[in-house]
C-alpha positions, 0 to 999 in steps of 0.5 A, spaced: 533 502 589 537 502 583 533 499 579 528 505 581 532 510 579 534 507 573 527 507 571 526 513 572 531 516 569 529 512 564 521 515 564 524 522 564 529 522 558 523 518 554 518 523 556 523 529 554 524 525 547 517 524 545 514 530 541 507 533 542 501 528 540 495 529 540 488 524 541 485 520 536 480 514 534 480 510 529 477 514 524 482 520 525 488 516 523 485 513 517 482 521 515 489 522 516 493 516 513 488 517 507 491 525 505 498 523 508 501 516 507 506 515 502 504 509 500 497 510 497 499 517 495 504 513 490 497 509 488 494 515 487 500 518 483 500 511 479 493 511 477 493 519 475 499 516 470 495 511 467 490 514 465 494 518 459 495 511 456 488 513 453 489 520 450 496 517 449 493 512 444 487 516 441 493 522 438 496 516 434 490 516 430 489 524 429 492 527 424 499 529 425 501 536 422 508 539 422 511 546 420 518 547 418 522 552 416 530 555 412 533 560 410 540 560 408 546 564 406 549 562 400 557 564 398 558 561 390 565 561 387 563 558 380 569 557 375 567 554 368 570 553 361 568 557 355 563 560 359 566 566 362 559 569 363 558 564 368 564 564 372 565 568 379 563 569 385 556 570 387 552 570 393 544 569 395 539 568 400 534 561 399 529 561 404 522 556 404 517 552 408 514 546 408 507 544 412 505 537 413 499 533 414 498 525 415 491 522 417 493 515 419 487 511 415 489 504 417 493 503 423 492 496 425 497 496 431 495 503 433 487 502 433 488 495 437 492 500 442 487 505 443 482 499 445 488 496 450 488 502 453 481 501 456 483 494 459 490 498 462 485 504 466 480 498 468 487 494 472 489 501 475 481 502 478 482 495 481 490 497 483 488 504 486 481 501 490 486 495 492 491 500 496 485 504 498 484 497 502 489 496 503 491 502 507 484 501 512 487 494 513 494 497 515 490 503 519 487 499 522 493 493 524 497 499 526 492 502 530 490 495 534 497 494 536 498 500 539 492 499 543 496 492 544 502 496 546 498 501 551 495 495 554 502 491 554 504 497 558 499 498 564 499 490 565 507 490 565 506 496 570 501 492 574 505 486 575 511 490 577 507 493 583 505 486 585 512 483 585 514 490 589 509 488 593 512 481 595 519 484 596 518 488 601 514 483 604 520 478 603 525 484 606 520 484 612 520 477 614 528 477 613 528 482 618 524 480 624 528 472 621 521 468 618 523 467 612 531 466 608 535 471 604 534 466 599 527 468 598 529 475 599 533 474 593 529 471 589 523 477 590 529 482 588 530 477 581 523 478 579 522 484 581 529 486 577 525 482 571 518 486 572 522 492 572 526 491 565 518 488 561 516 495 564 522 498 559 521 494 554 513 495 553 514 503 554 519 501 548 514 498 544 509 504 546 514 509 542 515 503 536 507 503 536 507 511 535 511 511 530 508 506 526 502 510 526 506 516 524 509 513 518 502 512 515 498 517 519 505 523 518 503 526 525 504 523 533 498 521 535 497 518 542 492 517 547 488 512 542 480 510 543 479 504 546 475 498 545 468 499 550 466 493 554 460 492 550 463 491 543 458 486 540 461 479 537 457 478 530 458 473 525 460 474 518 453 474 513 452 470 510 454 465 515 457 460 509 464 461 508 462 457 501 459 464 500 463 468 503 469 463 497 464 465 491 463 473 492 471 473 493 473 470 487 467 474 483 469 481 487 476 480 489 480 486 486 487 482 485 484 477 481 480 483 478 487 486 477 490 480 473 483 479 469 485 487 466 492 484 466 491 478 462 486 482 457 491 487 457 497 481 454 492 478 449 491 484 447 498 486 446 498 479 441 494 482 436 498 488 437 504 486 435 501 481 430 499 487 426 506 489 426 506 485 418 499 488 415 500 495 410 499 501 413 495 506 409 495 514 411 492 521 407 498 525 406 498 533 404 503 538 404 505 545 402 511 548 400 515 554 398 522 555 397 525 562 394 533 562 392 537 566 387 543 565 384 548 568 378 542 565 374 537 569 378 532 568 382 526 562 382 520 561 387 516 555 387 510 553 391 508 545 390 502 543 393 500 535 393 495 531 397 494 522 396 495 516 398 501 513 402 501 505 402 507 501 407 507 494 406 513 492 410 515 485 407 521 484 411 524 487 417 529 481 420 524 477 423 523 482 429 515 482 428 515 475 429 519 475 435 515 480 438 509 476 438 512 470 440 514 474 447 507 477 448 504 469 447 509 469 453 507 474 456 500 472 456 502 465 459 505 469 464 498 473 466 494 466 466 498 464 471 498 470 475 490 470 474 490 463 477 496 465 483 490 470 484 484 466 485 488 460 489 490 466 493 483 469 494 480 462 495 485 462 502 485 468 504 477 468 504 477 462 507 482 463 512 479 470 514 473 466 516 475 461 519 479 467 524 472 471 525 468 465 527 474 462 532 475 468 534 468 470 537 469 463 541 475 465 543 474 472 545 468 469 548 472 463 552 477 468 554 472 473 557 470 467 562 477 465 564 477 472 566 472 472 571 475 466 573 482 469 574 478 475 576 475 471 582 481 466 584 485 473 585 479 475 591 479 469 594 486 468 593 486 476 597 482 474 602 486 468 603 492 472 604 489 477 609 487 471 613 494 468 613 491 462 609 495 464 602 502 467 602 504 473 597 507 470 593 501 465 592 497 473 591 503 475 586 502 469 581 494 469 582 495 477 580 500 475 574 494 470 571 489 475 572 494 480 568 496 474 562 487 474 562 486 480 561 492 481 556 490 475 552 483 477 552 484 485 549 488 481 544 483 476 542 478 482 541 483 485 536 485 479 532 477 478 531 476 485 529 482 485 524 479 479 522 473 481 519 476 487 516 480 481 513 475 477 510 472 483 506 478 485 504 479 478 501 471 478 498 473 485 495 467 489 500 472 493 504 470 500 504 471 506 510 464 504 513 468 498 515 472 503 519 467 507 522 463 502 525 469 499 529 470 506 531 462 507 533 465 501 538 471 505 541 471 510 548 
């Protein structure tokens, strides 16, 4: 009885906690998460960024043209000898302008930057389709263990009627002295058990929700479950060679590390030109007016040529910063090789996965029927006087764990898939919408 009402104290406290939700397929959470995960959002973000590396690198090969102007009171106090005329105090106005401009004619470095930029924009494409991926793969896991956790939830819920079941009948039997309180107590153990696994699962309920919250930003309940007719396909082509050979052409992490890599050997270059010439158009208006004892002067100077650098020698910084890109395109190649390796795997895993999952879920469903038709035999037994309830308790427990391991097999099969086309760089939304197309 305590346990009861613990319980249900327990039921009510968390139906008063939980906040207004709402249903939702698996189609509705991605919309969701696409607009609201903070994850991906910080992809985009990160994406938007990188694009102005290019209009970055192409201002360094515009011209540049500054303005700059002065105007300055001036206080004299001139004394000199012999020339009495040209001592005493004075004050006077000096004002001017300058306007300048240079057009860069060859800047090695800045031109190789400007190409480097195409291979930064090309890495940022790869990384933002990755999130997006990346996010259908964690809608999806989220959404799979929810309906885990709801299924967990009815199987706990299940099993503790039955075990209810049994102590009442234990209770029964020790009252008119058939059985010892012995097993009386072992009942109320396990039904104590069945009790505190029913709290734990509406925990893990509510952990679910949260979960999905954090990517989807709103409560959702009442999820869409799998239909009874969900179809076992195999990954086409049925190779997994195949399957191996599109991931390491398409994969979009080793497409990432490829730009990066790019990237790296482009910075060589760059910083290699660090000991060529530079050479620049410059031009240039100037004004200045000021006075003085002597009078006042105004001069207007107008120049335009040629400006050559050669830097000859700047400490050995150059030669440095080109032994660190050499390093840092080391570093690439072994990232790009880190890729491939991990491609090859997750490919190869994630077909293996689809192709023992659909053998899995297919074995499990026939050792459901099984379980399925030992509770009715073992039933009618129990209604016949053959069979014992606990007998019909421990047929009802293998029929639950059946049906439990059964909905969870489906659900690794499914992300499995989503897996494999992720790995071979194929998962898009349309993925998500034919999965969705198999819930009720």
């Amino acid at each position: 009885m305590r346990a009861q009402v613990t319980l249900a104290v327990f039921l009510l406290t968390a139906a008063a906690c939980t906040p207004h939700v709402r249903a939702a397929d698996l189609l509705d959470v991605f919309q969701l998460a696409e607009t609201n995960d903070p994850v991906y959002r910080e992809a985009q973000a990160a994406y938007r960024a990188t694009l102005e590396s290019r209009p970055q690198a192409l201002a360094q090969l515009l011209p540049l043209v500054s303005l700059n102007a002065n105007t300055l009171s001036h206080n004299q106090d001139i004394s000199t000898e012999g020339f009495s005329v040209a001592t005493g105090e004075v004050d006077f106005n000096s004002h001017g302008y300058s306007l300048d401009i240079t057009q860069p004619l060859f800047r090695a470095d800045r031109f190789l930057t400007l190409r480097q930029a195409e291979s930064i924009i090309q890495q940022a494409e790869a990384e933002l389709t990755a999130a997006l991926q990346d996010l259908i793969l964690r809608v999806a896991v989220r959404y799979f263990l929810a309906l885990g956790a709801n299924d967990n939830l009815v199987f706990s819920a299940a099993e503790k009627k039955s075990l209810q079941r049994q102590l009442d009948q234990a209770k029964q039997q020790f009252e008119v002295g058939l059985t010892a309180i012995t097993d009386v107590q072992e009942a109320q153990a396990g039904y104590d058990r069945a009790v505190a696994n029913e709290i734990l699962a509406i925990n893990e309920v509510d952990n679910a929700r949260e979960r999905l919250r954090e990517i989807a930003g709103e409560y959702l309940g009442d999820f869409a479950t799998l239909g009874v007719d969900m179809p076992l396909i195999a990954p086409e082509p049925e190779d997994i060679d195949t399957w191996t050979a599109i991931a390491l052409e398409q994969n979009l992490a080793i497409a990432s590390a490829k730009e990066s890599l790019e990237t790296a050997r482009q910075d060589i270059r760059i910083q290699t030109a660090g000991h060529l010439p530079t050479l620049d158009i410059v031009a240039s208006r100037r004004y200045d007016a000021s006075g003085g004892r002597f009078g006042a002067t105004k001069i207007h100077d107008d120049a335009i040529g040629l400006e050559l650098n050669i830097p000859l020698y700047e400490g050995g910084l150059v030669n440095s910063l080109t032994r660190e890109a050499r390093q840092r395109y080391e570093q690439a190649l072994e990232q790009l090789e880190q890729q491939h390796r991990a491609a090859q795997r997750q490919t190869r895993e994630a077909y293996l996965g689809v192709i023992s999952g659909i053998s899995q879920v297919q074995a499990l469903k026939q050792a459901l029927v099984s379980t399925e038709t030992a509770l009715q035999a073992t039933t009618a037994g129990f209604e016949l006087g053959t069979r014992t309830a606990v007998d019909v308790v421990a047929a009802e427990r293998a029929t639950l764990e059946a049906k439990r391991d059964y909905a969870r097999a489906r659900y690794d099969y499914l992300l499995n898939i989503l897996r494999l086309k992720q790995a071979a760089g194929t998962l898009s939304p349309d993925d998500l919408k034919q999965i969705n197309s198999w819930l009720e």
